[in-house]
Chimera marker file (.cmm) of the C-alpha trace (Angstrom):
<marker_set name="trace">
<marker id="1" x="33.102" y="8.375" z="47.935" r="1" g="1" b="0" radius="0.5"/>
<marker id="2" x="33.917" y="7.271" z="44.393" r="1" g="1" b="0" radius="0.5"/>
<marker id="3" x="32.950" y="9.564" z="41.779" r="1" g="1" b="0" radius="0.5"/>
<marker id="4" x="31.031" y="7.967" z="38.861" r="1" g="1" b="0" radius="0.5"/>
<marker id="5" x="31.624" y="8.157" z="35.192" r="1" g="1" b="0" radius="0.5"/>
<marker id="6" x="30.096" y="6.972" z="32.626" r="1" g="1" b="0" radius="0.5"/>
<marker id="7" x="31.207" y="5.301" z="29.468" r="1" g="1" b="0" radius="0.5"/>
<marker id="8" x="30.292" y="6.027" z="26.296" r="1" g="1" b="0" radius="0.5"/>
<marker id="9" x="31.027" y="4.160" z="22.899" r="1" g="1" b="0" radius="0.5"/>
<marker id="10" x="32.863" y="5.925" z="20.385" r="1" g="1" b="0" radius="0.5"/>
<marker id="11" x="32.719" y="4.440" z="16.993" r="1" g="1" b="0" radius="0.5"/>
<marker id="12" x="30.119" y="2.077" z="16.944" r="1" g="1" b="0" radius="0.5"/>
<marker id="13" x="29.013" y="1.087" z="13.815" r="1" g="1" b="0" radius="0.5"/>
<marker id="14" x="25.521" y="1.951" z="12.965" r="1" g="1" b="0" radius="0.5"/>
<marker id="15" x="23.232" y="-0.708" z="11.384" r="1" g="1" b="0" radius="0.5"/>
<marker id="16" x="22.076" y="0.017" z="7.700" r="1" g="1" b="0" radius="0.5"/>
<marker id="17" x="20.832" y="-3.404" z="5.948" r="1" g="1" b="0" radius="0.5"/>
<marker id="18" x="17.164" y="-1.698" z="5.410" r="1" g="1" b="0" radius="0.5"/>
<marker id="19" x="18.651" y="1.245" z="4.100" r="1" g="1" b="0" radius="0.5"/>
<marker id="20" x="21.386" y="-1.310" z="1.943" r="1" g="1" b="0" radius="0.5"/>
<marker id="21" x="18.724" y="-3.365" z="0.771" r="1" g="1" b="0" radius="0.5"/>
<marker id="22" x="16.471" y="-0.487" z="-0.509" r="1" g="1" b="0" radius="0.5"/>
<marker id="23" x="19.532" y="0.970" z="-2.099" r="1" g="1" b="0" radius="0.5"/>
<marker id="24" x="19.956" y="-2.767" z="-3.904" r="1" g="1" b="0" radius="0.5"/>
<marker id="25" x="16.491" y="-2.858" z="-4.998" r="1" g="1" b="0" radius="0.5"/>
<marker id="26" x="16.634" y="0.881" z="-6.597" r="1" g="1" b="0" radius="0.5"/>
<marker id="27" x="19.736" y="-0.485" z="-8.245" r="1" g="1" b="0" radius="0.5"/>
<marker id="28" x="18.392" y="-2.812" z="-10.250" r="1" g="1" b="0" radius="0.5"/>
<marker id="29" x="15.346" y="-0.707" z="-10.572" r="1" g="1" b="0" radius="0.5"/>
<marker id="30" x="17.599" y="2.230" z="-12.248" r="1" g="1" b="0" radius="0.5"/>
<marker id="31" x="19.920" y="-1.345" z="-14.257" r="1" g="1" b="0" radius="0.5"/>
<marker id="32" x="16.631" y="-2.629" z="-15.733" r="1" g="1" b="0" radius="0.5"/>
<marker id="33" x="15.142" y="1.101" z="-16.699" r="1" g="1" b="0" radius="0.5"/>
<marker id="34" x="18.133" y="1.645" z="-18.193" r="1" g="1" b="0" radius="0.5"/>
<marker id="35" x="18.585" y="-1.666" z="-19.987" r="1" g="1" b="0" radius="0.5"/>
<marker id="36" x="14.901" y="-1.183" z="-21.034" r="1" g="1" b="0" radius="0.5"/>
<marker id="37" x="15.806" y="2.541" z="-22.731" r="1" g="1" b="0" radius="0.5"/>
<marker id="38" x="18.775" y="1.243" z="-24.307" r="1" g="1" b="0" radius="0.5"/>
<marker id="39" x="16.686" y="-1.588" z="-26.320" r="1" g="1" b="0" radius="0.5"/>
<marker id="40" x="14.299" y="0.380" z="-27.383" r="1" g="1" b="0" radius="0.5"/>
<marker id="41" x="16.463" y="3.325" z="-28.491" r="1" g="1" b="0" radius="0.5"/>
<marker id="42" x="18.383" y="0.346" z="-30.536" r="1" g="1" b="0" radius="0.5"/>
<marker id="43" x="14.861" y="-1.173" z="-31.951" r="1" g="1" b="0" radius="0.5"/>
<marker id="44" x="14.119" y="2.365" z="-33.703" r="1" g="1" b="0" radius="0.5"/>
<marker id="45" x="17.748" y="2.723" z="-35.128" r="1" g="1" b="0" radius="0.5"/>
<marker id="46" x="17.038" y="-0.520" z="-36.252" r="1" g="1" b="0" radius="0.5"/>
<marker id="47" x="13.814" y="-0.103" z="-37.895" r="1" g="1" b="0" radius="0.5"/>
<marker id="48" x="14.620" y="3.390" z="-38.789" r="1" g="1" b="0" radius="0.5"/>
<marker id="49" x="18.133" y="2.394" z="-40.776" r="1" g="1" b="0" radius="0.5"/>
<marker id="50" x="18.418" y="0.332" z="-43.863" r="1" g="1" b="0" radius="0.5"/>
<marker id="51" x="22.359" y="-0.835" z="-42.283" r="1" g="1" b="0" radius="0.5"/>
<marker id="52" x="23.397" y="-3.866" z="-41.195" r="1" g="1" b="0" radius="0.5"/>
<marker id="53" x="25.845" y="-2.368" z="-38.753" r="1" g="1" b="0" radius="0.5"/>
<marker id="54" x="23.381" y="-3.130" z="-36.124" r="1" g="1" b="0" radius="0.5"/>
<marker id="55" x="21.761" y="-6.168" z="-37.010" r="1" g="1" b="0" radius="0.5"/>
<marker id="56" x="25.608" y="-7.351" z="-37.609" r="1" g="1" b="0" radius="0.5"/>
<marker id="57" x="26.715" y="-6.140" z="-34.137" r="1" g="1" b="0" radius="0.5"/>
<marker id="58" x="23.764" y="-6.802" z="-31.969" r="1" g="1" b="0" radius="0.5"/>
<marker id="59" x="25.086" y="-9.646" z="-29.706" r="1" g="1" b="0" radius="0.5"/>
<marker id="60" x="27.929" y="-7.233" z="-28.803" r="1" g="1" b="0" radius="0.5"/>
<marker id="61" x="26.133" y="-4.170" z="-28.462" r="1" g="1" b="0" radius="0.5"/>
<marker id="62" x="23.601" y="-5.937" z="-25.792" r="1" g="1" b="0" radius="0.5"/>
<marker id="63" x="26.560" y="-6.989" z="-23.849" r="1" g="1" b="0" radius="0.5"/>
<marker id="64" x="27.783" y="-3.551" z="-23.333" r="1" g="1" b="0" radius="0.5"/>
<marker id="65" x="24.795" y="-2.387" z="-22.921" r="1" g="1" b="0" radius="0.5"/>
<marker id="66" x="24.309" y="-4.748" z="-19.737" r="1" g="1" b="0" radius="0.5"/>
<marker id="67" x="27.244" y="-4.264" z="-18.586" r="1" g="1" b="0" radius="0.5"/>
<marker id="68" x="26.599" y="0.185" z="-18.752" r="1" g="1" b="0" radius="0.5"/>
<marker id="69" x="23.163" y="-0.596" z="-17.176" r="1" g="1" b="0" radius="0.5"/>
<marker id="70" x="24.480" y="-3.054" z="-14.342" r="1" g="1" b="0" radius="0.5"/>
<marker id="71" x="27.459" y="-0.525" z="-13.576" r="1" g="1" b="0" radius="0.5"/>
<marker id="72" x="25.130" y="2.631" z="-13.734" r="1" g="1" b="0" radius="0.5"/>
<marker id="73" x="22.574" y="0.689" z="-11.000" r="1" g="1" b="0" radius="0.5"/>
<marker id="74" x="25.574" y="-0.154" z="-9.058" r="1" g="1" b="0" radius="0.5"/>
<marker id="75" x="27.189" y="3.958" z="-8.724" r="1" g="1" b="0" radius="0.5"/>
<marker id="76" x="23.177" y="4.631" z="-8.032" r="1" g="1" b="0" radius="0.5"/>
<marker id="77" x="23.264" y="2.098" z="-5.453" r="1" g="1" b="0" radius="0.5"/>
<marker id="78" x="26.273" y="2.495" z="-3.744" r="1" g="1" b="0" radius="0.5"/>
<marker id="79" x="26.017" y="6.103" z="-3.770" r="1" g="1" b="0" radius="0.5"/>
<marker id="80" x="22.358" y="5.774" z="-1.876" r="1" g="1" b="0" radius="0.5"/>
<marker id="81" x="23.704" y="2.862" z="0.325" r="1" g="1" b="0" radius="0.5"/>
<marker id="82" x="26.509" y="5.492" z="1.353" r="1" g="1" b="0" radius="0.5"/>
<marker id="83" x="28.729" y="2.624" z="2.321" r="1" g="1" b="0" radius="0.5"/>
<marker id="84" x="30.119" y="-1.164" z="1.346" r="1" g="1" b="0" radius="0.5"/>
<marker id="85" x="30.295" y="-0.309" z="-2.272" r="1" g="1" b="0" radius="0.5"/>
<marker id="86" x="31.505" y="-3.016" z="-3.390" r="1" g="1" b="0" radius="0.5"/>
<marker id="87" x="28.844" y="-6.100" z="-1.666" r="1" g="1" b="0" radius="0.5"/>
<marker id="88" x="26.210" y="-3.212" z="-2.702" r="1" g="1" b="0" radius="0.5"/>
<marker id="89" x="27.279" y="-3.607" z="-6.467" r="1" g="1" b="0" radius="0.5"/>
<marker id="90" x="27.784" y="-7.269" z="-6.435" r="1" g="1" b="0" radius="0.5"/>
<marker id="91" x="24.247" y="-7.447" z="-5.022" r="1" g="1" b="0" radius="0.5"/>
<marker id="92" x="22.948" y="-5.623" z="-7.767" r="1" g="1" b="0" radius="0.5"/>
<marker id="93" x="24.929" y="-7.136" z="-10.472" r="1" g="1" b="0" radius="0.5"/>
<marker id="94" x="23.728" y="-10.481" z="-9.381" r="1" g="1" b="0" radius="0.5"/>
<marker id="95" x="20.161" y="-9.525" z="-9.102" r="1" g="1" b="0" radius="0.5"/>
<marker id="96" x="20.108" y="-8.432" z="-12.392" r="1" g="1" b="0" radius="0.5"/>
<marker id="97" x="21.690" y="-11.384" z="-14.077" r="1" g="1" b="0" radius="0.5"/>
<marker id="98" x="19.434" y="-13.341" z="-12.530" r="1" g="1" b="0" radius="0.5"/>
<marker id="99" x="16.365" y="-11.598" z="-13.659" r="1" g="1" b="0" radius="0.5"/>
<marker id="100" x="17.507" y="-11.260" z="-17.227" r="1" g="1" b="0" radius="0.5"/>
<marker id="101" x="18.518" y="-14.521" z="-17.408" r="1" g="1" b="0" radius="0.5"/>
<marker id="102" x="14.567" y="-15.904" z="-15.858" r="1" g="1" b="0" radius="0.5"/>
<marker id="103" x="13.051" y="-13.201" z="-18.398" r="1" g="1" b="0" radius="0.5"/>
<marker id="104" x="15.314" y="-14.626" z="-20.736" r="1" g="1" b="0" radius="0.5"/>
<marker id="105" x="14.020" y="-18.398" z="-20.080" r="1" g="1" b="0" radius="0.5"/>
<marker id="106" x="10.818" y="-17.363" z="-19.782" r="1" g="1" b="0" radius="0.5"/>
<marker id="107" x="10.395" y="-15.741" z="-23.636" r="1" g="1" b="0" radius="0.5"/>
<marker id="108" x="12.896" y="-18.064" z="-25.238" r="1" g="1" b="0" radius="0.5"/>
<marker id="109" x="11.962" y="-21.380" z="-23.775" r="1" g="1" b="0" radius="0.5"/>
<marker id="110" x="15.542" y="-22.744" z="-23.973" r="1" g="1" b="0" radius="0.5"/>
<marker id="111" x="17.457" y="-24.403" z="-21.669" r="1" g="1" b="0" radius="0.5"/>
<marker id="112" x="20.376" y="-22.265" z="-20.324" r="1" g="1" b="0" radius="0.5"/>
<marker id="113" x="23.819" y="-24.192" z="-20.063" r="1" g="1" b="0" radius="0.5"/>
<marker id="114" x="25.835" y="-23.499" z="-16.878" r="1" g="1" b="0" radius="0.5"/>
<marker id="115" x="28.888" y="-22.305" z="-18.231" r="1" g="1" b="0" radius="0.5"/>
<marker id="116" x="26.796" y="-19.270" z="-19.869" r="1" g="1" b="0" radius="0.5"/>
<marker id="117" x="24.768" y="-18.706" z="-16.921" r="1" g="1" b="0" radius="0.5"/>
<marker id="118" x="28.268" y="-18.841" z="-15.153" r="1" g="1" b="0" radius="0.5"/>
<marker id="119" x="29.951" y="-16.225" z="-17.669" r="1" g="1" b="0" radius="0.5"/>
<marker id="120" x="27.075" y="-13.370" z="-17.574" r="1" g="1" b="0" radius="0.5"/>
<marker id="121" x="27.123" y="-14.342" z="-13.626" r="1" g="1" b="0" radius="0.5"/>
<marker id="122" x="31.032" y="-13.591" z="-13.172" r="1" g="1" b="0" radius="0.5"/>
<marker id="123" x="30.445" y="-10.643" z="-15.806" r="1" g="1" b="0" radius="0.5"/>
<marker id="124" x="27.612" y="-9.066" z="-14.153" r="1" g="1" b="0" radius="0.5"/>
<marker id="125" x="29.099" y="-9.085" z="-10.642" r="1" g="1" b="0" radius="0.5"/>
<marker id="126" x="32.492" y="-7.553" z="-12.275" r="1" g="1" b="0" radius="0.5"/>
<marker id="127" x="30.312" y="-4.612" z="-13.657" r="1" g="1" b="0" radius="0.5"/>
<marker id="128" x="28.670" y="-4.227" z="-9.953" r="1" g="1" b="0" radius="0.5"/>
<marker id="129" x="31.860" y="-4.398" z="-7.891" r="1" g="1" b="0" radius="0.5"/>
<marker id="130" x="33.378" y="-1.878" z="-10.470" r="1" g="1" b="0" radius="0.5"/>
<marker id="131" x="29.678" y="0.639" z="-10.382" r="1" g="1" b="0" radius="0.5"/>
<marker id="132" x="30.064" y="0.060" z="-6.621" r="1" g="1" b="0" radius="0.5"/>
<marker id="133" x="33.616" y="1.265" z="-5.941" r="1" g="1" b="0" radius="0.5"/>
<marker id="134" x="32.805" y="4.262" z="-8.195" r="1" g="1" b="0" radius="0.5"/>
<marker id="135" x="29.606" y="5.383" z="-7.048" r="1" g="1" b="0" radius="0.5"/>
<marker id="136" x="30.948" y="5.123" z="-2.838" r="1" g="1" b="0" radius="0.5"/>
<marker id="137" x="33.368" y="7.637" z="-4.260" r="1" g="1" b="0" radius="0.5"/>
<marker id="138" x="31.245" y="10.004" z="-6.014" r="1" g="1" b="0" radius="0.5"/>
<link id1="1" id2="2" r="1" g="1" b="0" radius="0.2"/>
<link id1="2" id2="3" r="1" g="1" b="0" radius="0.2"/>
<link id1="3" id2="4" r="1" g="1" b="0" radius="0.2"/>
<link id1="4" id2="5" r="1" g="1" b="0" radius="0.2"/>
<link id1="5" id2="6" r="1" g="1" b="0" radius="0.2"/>
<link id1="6" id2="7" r="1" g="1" b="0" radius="0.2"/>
<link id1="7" id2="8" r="1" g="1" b="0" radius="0.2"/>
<link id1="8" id2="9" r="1" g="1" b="0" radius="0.2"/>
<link id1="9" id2="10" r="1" g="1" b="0" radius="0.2"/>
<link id1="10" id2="11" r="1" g="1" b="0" radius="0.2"/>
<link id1="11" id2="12" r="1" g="1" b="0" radius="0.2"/>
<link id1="12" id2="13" r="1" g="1" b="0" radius="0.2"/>
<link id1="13" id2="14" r="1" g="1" b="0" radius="0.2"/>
<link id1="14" id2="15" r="1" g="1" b="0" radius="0.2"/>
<link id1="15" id2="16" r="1" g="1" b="0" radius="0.2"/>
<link id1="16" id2="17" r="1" g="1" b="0" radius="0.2"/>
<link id1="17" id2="18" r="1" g="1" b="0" radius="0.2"/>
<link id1="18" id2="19" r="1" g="1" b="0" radius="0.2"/>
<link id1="19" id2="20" r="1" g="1" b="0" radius="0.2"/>
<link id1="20" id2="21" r="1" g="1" b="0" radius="0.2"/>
<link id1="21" id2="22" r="1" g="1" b="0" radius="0.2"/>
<link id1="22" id2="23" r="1" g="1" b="0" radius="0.2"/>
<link id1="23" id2="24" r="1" g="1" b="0" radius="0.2"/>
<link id1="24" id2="25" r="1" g="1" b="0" radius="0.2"/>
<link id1="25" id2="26" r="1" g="1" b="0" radius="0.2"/>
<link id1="26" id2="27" r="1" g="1" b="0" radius="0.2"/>
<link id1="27" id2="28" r="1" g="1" b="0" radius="0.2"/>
<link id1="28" id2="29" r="1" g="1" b="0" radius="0.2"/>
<link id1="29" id2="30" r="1" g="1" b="0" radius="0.2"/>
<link id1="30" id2="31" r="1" g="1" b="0" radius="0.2"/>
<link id1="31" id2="32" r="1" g="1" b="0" radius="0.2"/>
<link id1="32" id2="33" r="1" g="1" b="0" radius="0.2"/>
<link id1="33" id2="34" r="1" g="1" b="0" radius="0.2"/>
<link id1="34" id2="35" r="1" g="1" b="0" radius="0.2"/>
<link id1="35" id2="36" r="1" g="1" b="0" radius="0.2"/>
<link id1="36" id2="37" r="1" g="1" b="0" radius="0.2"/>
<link id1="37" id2="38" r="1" g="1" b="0" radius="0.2"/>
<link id1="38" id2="39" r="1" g="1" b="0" radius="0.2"/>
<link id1="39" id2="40" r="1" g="1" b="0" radius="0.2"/>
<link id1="40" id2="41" r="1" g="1" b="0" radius="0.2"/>
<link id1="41" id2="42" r="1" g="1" b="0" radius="0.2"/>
<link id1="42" id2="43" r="1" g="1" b="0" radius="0.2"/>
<link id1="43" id2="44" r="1" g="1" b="0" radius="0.2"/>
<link id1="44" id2="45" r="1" g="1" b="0" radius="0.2"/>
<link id1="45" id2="46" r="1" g="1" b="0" radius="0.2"/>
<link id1="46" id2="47" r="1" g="1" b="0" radius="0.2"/>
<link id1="47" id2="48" r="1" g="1" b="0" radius="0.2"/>
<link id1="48" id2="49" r="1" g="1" b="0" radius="0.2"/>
<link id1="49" id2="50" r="1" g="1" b="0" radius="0.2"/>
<link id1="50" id2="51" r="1" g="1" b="0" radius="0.2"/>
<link id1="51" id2="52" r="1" g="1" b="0" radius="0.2"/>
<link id1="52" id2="53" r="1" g="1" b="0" radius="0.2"/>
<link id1="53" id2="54" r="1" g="1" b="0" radius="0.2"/>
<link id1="54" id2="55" r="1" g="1" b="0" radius="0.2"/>
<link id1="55" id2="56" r="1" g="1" b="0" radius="0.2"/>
<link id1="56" id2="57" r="1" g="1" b="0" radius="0.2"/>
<link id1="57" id2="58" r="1" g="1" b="0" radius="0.2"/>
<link id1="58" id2="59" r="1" g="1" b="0" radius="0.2"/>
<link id1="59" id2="60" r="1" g="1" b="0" radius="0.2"/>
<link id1="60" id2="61" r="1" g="1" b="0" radius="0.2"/>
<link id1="61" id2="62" r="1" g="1" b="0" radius="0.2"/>
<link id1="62" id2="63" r="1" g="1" b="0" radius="0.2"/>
<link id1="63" id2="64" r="1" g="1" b="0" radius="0.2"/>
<link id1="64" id2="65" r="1" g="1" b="0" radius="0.2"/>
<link id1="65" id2="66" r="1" g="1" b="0" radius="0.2"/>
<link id1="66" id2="67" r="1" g="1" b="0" radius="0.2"/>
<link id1="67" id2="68" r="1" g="1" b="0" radius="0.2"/>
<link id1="68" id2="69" r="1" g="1" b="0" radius="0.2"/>
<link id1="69" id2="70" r="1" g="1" b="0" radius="0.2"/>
<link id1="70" id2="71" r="1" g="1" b="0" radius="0.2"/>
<link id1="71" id2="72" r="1" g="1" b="0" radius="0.2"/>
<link id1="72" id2="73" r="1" g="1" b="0" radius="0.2"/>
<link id1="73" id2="74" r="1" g="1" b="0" radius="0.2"/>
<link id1="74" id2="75" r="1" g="1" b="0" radius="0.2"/>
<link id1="75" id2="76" r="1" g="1" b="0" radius="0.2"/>
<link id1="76" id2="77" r="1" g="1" b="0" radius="0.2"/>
<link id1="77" id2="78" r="1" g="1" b="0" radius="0.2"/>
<link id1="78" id2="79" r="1" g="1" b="0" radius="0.2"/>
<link id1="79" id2="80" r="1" g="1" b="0" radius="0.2"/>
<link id1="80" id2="81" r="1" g="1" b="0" radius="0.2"/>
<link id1="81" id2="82" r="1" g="1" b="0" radius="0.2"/>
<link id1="82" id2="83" r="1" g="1" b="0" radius="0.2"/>
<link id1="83" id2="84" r="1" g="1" b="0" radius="0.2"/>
<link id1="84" id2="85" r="1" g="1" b="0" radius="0.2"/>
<link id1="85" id2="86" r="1" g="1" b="0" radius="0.2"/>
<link id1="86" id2="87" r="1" g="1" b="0" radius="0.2"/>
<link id1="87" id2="88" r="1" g="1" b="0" radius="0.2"/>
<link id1="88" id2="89" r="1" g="1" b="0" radius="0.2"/>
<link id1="89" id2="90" r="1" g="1" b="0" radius="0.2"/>
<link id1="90" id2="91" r="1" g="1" b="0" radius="0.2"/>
<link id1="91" id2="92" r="1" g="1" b="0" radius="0.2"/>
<link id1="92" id2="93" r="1" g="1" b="0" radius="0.2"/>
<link id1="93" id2="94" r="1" g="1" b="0" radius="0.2"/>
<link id1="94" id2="95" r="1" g="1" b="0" radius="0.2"/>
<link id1="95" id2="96" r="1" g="1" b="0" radius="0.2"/>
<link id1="96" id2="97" r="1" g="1" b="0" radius="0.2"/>
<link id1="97" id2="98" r="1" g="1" b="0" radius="0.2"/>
<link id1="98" id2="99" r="1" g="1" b="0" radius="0.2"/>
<link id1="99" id2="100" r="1" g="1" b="0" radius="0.2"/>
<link id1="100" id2="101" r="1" g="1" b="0" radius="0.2"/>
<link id1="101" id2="102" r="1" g="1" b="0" radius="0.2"/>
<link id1="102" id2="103" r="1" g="1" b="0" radius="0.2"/>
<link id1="103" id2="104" r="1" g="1" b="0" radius="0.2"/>
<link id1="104" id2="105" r="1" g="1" b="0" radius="0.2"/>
<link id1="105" id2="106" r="1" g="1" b="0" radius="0.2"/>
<link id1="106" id2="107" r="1" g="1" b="0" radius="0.2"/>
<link id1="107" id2="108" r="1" g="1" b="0" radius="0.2"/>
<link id1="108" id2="109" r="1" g="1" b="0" radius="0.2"/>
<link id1="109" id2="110" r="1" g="1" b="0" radius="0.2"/>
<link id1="110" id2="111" r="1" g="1" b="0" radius="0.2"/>
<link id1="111" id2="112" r="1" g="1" b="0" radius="0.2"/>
<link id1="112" id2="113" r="1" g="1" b="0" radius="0.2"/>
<link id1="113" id2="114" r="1" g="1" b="0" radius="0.2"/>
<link id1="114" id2="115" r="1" g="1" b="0" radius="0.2"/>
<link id1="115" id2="116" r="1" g="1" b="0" radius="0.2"/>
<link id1="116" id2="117" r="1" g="1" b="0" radius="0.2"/>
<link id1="117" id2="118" r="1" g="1" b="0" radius="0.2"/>
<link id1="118" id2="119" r="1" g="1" b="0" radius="0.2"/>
<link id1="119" id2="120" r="1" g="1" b="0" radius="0.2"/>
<link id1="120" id2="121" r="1" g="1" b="0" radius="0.2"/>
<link id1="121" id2="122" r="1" g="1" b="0" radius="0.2"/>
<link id1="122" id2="123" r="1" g="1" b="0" radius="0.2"/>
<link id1="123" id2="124" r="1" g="1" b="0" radius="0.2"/>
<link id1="124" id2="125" r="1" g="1" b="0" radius="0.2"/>
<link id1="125" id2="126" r="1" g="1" b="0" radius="0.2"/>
<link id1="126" id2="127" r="1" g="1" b="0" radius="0.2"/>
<link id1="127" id2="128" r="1" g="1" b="0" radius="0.2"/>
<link id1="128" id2="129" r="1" g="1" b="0" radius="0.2"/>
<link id1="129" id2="130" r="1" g="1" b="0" radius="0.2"/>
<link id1="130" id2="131" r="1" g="1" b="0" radius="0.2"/>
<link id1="131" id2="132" r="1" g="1" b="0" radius="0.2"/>
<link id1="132" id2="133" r="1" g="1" b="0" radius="0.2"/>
<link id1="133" id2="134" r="1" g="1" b="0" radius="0.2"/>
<link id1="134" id2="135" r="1" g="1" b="0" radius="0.2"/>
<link id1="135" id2="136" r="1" g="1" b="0" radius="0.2"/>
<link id1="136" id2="137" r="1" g="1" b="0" radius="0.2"/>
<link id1="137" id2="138" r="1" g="1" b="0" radius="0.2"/>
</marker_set>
């Protein structure tokens, strides 16, 4: 008689997408709390300085400060999400362009062109996949 084994599966890969999504969603939670910390910290230098350095300097300053928030969300992320680093990042880079950008539309009232929606798009995703990489290796 034939003994019987059985057969057992070595490396298979575990699905995660709650867990990923989650991770996504803190992401952008930890981007935007950051983003909003960062304004407000700039509206009291503002207010509390007499210089123009800030006033002068403003549209730069708010692009590196979305770019610190999106990559900080995106090391959070990827570091909860404990895997795919780099999708995780983009996720959250993307999310949070594209709720800036309807907050953005929603207070201004002005029409957004596409090749600016396109540029903060390509920019915030860069950020992401960068935060991504770097928080999967933390």
């Amino acid at each position: 008689m034939a003994k019987v084994t059985r057969r057992t599966r070595v490396n298979v890969p575990t699905q995660r997408l709650p867990g990923a999504v989650m991770a996504i969603g803190a992401g952008v939670l930890v981007s935007l709390i950051v983003s909003l910390v960062a304004i407000v910290f700039l509206s009291v230098v503002s207010l509390a300085t007499e210089s123009l350095f800030v006033e002068s300097y403003l549209r730069y300053i708010m692009v590196a400060v979305t770019v610190t928030s999106i990559f900080i969300g995106s090391a959070f992320a990827a570091r909860r999400a404990g895997g795919a680093g780099l999708l995780v990042g983009m996720a959250v880079g993307f999310m949070y362009v594209l709720i800036s950008v309807g907050v953005g539309l929603e207070m201004t009232q002005e029409p957004v062109s596409l090749l600016v929606l396109a540029n903060k798009a390509f920019a915030g995703i860069a950020a992401g996949a960068l935060g991504g990489l770097v928080g999967v290796n933390l």
